[in-house]
C-alpha positions in Angstrom: -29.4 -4.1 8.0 -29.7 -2.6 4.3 -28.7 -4.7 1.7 -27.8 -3.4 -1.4 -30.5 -3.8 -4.2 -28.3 -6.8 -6.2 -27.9 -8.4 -2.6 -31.0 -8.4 -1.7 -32.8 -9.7 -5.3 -30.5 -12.3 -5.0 -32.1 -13.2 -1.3 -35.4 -12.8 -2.8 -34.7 -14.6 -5.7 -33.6 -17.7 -3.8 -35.8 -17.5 -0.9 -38.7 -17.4 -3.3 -37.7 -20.7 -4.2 -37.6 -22.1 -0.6 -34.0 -21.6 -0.1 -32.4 -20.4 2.8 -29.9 -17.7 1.7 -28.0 -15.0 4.1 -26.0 -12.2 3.6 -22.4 -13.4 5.1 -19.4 -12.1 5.7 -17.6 -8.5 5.1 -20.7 -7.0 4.3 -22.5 -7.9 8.1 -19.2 -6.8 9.5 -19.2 -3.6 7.8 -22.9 -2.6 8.7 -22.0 -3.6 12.2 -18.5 -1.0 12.2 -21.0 1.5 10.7 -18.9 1.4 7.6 -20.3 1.3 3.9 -19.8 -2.5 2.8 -17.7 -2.7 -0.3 -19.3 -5.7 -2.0 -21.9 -8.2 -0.3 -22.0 -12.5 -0.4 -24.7 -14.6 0.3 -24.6 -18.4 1.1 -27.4 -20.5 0.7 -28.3 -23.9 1.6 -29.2 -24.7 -2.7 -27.1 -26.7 -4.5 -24.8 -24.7 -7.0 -27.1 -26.3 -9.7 -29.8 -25.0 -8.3 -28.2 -21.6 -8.1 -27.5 -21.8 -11.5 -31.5 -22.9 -12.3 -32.8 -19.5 -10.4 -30.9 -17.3 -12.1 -30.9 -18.4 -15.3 -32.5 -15.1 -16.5 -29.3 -13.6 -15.2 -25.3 -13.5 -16.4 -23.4 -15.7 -14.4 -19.5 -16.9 -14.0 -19.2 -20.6 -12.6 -15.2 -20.2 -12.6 -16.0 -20.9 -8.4 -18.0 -23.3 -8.9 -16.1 -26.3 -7.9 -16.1 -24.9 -4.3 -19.5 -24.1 -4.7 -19.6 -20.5 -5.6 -21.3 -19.3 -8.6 -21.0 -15.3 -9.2 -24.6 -13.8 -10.2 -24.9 -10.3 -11.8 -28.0 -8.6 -10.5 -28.7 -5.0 -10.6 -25.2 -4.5 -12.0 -22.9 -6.1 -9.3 -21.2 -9.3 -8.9 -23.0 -11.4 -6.2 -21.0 -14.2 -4.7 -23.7 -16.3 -3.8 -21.8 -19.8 -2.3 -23.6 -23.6 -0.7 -23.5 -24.1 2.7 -20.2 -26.1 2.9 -17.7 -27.7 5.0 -14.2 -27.6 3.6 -11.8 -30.7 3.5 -8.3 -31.0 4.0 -5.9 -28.1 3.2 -2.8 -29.4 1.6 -1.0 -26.3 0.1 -1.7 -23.7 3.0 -4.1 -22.1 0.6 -7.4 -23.9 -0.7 -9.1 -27.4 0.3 -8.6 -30.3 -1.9 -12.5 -30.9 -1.1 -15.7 -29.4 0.0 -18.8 -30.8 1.2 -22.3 -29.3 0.8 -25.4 -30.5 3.0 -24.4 -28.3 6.0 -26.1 -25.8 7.8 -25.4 -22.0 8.4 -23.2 -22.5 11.6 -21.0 -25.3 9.9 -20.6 -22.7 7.3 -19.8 -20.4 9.3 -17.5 -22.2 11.4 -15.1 -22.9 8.2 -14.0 -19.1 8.2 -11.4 -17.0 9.0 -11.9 -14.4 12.2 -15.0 -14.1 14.0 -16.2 -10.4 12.9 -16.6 -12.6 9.3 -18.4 -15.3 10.6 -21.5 -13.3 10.9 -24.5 -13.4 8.6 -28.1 -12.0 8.3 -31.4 -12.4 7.0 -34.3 -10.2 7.1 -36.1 -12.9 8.9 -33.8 -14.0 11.5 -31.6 -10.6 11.9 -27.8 -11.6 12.3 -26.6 -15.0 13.2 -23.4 -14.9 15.0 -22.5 -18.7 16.5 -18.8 -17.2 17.5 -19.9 -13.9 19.2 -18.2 -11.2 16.5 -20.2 -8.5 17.5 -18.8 -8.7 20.6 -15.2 -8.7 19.4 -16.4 -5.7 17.5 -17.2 -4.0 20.6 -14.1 -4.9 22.2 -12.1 -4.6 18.8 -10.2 -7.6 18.8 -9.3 -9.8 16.2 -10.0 -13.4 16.9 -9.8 -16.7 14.9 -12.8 -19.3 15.0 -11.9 -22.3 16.7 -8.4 -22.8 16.7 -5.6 -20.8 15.3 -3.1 -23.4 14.2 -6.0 -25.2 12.4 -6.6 -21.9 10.9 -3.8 -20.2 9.8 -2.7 -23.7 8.7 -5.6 -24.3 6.6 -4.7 -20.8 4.7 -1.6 -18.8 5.8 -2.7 -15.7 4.0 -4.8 -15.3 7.1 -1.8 -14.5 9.0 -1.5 -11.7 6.9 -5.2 -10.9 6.9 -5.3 -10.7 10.8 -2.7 -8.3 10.5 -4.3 -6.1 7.7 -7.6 -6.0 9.6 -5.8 -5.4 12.8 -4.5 -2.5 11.2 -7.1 -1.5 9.4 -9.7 -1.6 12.5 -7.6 -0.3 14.7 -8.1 -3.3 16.5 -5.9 -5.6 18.8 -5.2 -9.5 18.0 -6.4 -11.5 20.6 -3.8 -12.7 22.8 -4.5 -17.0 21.4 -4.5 -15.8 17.8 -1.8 -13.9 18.1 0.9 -16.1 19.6 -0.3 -18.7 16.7 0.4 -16.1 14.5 3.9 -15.9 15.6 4.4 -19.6 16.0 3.4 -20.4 12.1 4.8 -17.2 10.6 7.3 -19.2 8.5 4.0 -20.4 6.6 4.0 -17.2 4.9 6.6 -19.1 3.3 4.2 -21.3 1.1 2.1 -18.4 -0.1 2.4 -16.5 -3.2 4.1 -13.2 -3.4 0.9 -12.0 -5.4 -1.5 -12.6 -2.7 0.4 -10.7 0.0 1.8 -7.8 -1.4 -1.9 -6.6 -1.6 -2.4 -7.5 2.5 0.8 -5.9 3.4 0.6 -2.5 1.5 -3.5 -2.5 3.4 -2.0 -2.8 6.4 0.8 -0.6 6.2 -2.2 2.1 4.9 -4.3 1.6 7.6 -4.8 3.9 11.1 -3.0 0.8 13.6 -0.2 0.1 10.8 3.0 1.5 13.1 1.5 -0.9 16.1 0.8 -3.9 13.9 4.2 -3.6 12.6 6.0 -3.4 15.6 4.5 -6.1 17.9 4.4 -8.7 14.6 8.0 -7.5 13.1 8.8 -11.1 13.1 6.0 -11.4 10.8 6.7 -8.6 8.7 10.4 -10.2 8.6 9.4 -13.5 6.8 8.3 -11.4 3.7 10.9 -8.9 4.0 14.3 -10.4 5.3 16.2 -7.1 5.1 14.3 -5.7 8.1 15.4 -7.7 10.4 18.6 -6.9 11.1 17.0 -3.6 11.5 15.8 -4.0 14.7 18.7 -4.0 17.2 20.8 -2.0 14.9 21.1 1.1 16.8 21.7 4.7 15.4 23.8 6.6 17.6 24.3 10.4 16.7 23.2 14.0 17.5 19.7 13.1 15.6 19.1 9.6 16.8 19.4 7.9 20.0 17.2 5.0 19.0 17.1 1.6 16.8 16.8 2.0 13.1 13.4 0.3 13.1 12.0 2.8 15.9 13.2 5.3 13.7 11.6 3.5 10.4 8.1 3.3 12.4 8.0 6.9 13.4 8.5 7.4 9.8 5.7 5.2 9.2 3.7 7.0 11.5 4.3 10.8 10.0 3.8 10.4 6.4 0.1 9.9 4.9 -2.0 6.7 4.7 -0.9 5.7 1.4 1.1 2.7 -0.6 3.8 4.6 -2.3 5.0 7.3 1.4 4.4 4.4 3.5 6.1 2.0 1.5 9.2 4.6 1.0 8.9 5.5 5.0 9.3 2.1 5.9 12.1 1.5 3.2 14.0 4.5 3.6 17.0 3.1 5.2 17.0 0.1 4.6 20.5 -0.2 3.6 21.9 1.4 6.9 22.6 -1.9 8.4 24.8 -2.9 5.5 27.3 0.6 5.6 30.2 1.0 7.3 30.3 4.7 6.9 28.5 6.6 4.4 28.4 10.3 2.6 27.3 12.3 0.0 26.2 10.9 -3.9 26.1 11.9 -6.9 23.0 14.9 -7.3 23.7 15.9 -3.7 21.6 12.7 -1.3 23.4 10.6 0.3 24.9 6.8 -0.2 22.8 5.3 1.9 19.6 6.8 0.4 20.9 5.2 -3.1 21.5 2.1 -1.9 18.6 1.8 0.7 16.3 2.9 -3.1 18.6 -0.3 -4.4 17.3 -2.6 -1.8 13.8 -1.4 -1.5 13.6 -2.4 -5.4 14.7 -5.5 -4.9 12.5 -7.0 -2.0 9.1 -4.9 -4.0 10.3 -7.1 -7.0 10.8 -10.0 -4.9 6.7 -9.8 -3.6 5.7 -8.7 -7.5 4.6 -4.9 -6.7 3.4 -3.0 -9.7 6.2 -1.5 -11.5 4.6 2.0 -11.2 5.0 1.1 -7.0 8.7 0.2 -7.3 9.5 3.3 -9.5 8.2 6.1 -7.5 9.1 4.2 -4.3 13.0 4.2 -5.8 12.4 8.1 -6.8 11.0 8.9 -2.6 14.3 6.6 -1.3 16.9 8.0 -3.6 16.0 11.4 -2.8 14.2 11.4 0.7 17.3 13.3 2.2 17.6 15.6 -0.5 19.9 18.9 0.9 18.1 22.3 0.1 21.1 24.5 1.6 20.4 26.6 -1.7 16.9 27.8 -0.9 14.9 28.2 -4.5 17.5 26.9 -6.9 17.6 23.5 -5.0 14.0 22.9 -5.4 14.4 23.5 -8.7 17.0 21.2 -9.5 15.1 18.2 -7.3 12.1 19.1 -9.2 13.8 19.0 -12.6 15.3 15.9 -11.5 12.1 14.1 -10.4 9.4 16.0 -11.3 6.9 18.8 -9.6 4.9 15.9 -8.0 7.5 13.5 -6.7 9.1 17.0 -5.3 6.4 18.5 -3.3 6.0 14.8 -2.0 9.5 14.6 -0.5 9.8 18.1 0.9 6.0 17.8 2.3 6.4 13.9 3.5 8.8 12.2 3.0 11.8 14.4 3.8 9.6 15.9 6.9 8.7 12.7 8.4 12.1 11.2 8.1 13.3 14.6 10.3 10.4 14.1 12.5 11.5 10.5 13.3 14.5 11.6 14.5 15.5 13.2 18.2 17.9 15.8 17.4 17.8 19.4 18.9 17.4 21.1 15.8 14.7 19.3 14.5 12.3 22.3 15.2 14.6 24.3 13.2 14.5 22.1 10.0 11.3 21.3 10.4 10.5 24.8 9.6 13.2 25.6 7.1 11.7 22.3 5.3 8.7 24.3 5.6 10.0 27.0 3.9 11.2 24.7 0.8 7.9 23.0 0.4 6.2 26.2 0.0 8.5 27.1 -2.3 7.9 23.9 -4.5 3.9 24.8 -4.1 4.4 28.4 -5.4 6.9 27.1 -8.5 4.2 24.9 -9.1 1.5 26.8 -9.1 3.8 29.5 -11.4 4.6 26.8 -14.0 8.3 28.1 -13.2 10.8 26.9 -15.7 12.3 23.8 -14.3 12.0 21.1 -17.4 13.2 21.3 -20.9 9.7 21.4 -22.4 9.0 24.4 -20.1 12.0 26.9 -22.1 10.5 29.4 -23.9 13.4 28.1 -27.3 13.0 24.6 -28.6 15.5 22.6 -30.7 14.0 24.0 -33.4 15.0 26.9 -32.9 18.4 26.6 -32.2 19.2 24.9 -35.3 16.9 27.9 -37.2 19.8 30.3 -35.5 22.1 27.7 -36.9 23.5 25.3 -34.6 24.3 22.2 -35.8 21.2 18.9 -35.7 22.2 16.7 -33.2 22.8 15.5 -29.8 24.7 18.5 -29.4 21.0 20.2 -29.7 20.2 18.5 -26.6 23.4 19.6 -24.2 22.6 22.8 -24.9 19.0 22.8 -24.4 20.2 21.2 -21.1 22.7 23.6 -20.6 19.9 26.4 -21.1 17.8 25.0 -18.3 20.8 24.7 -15.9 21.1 28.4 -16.7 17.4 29.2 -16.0 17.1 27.5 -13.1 20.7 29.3 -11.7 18.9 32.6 -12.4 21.9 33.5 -15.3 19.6 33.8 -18.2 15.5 34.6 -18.6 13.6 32.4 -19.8 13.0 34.5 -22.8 13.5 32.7 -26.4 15.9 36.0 -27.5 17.7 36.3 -24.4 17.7 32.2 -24.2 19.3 32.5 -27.7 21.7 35.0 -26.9 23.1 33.1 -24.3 23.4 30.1 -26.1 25.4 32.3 -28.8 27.7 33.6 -26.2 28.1 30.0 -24.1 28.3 27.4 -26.8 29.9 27.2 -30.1 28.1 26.7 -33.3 
């Protein structure tokens, strides 16, 4: 196995000293997937004092250090480097109120999570693995060590975590871990909305999200109560035929690996279950798409996603079934409405995978005239066409040079201009844009 240079001065460093020390963890697991390992840990058998004492020539950060981890930088990255410990009782589902150091590598080992982590190395000893990960590696399955209730219970953000690297991995849960995953779901419960919004939006972005979501929904619906009366609520129709969360997995499924389209795919209509009938709003989506953006705001508030998230996820919702039964000038308007960016993103995902979810006969026929509008978008983008305020060739300026009044009233008209542009009535020329505001709107 290669370590990285930081990992393996800290091995050095603390074997030098007669120390037992191991790269653990992640790291083994990602060497054995054949995967770059994104950071590296090392347990040792010496005393977090004695940690301290070997790398004293080198920054350190002790905030850990109660549990025995003391952070070492060497060769610029942050090396966890943790004792050998055994962990005592867990009394808030999250850390132990205790740990004790003066174990060995397998007692170590035996404290964690799944068995593809429970694996460490040592250029002396090659990999130690007491609870035969690289066998669940082979057979890509995701399994607790020791028991599953003492598990989960001990940290229920491993619930989550099971799920994410199910995901993830593309792996299966094994059959024991994954029926105490269902049993102690409501553990979730305990566990701050901080530490599993990051889990969930990993394993909605990763290659076995629309399975992992599917057979743990029950899961998925103790962090997000407003999916589950998605489930059995059926969408009848000439485009359906299904359950609204079939339908919301497909979407899942069609739109690219990442937070914001998967997060909006799985959110898109989420109000359905809550409408009686439903039609057109204002700017030409529909009710359901408003209120579905409504909803999805409120549960990404309720698990404390990034502001930046909730916005764009709102933007994808309100306007993922955006009519363009006006060819150009409708891609203009949704991207003056939302932006170039936001639109190619709902014609070329969002918008598509939502149709591709559904089972009607004319899919195939606006799939392509979808097509059609997305390429559109591309070539208005690439054209810098006129579709913002800032993009008229006349400024504000300039109107009240030709002697319109300073104002708000500056601002309808340059509005006004723009709706004018974009309808094709007027060029976006500042003399012809001038003329028409002389002929349309009164000094």
């Amino acid at each position: 196995m290669i370590l990285s240079d930081g990992c393996r001065f800290v091995i050095d460093r603390l074997s030098g000293a007669g120390y037992c020390a191991y790269a653990v963890g992640g790291c083994v697991r990602d060497y054995l997937m054949h995967a770059e390992p994104k950071d590296y840990d090392v347990a040792t058998d010496a005393l977090p004092e004695e940690i301290l004492s070997s790398f004293s020539d080198c920054r350190t950060v002790t905030n850990g250090i109660k549990h025995g981890t003391v952070t070492v930088i060497a060769c610029g990255e942050q090396i966890e480097v943790t004792t050998f410990r055994k962990d005592g009782l867990y009394a808030d589902c999250r850390r132990p109120e205790s740990v004790a150091f003066g174990v060995g590598l397998a007692d170590d080992l035996g404290r964690r999570d799944f068995t593809v982590n429970a694996m460490a190395y040592s250029d002396a000893e090659g990999i130690a693995d007491p609870f035969g990960g690289r066998q669940d590696i082979r057979d890509r399955v995701i399994r607790c060590v020791g028991e599953p209730d003492k598990r989960f219970n001990e940290d229920a953000l491993r619930i989550m975590r099971a799920l994410r690297f199910a995901s993830v991995c593309g792996f299966s849960v094994e059959e024991e871990t994954a029926e105490s995953i269902h049993e102690n779901r409501e553990l979730l419960k305990k566990i701050a909305a901080e530490r599993i919004f990051p889990e969930l939006t990993a394993a909605l972005c990763g290659c076995g999200a629309v399975s992992v979501l599917d057979k743990f929904r029950d899961v998925f619906a103790v962090i997000m109560p407003s999916v589950e009366p998605c489930f059995d609520y059926y969408l009848s129709g000439d485009n359906h035929n299904q359950t609204l969360w079939e339908h919301m997995l497909r979407a899942v499924g069609a739109v690219e690996a990442s937070v914001e389209p998967r997060l909006a795919a799985l959110l898109h209509d989420i109000a359905k279950p809550c409408r009686i009938s439903d039609g057109r709003a204002e700017g030409g989506g529909s009710v359901h798409a408003r209120e579905s953006a409504e909803l999805a705001e409120r549960i990404l508030r309720s698990l404390k996603a990034p502001r930046r998230i909730i916005d764009r996820v709102k933007i994808l919702i309100n306007y993922h079934d955006y009519p363009c039964d006006d060819g150009v000038r409708s891609v203009k308007r949704l991207m003056r409405e939302i932006g170039g960016e936001n639109a190619l993103l709902i014609l070329s995902q969002i918008r598509r995978a939502d149709i591709e979810a559904q089972n009607g006969s004319d899919k195939q026929k606006r799939l392509e005239r979808l097509k059609e509008c997305e390429n559109m978008c591309r070539e208005l983008i690439s054209s810098s066409a006129c579709v913002s305020i800032g993009s008229l060739d006349i400024s504000g300026d300039d109107l009240i040079s030709a002697g319109f009044e300073r104002g708000r009233r500056i601002g309808e008209i340059l509005n006004g201009l723009l709706d004018a542009v974009i309808e094709d009535r007027v060029g976006n020329k500042k003399e012809e844009l001038l003329a028409y505001a002389r002929d349309c709107f009164s000094f």
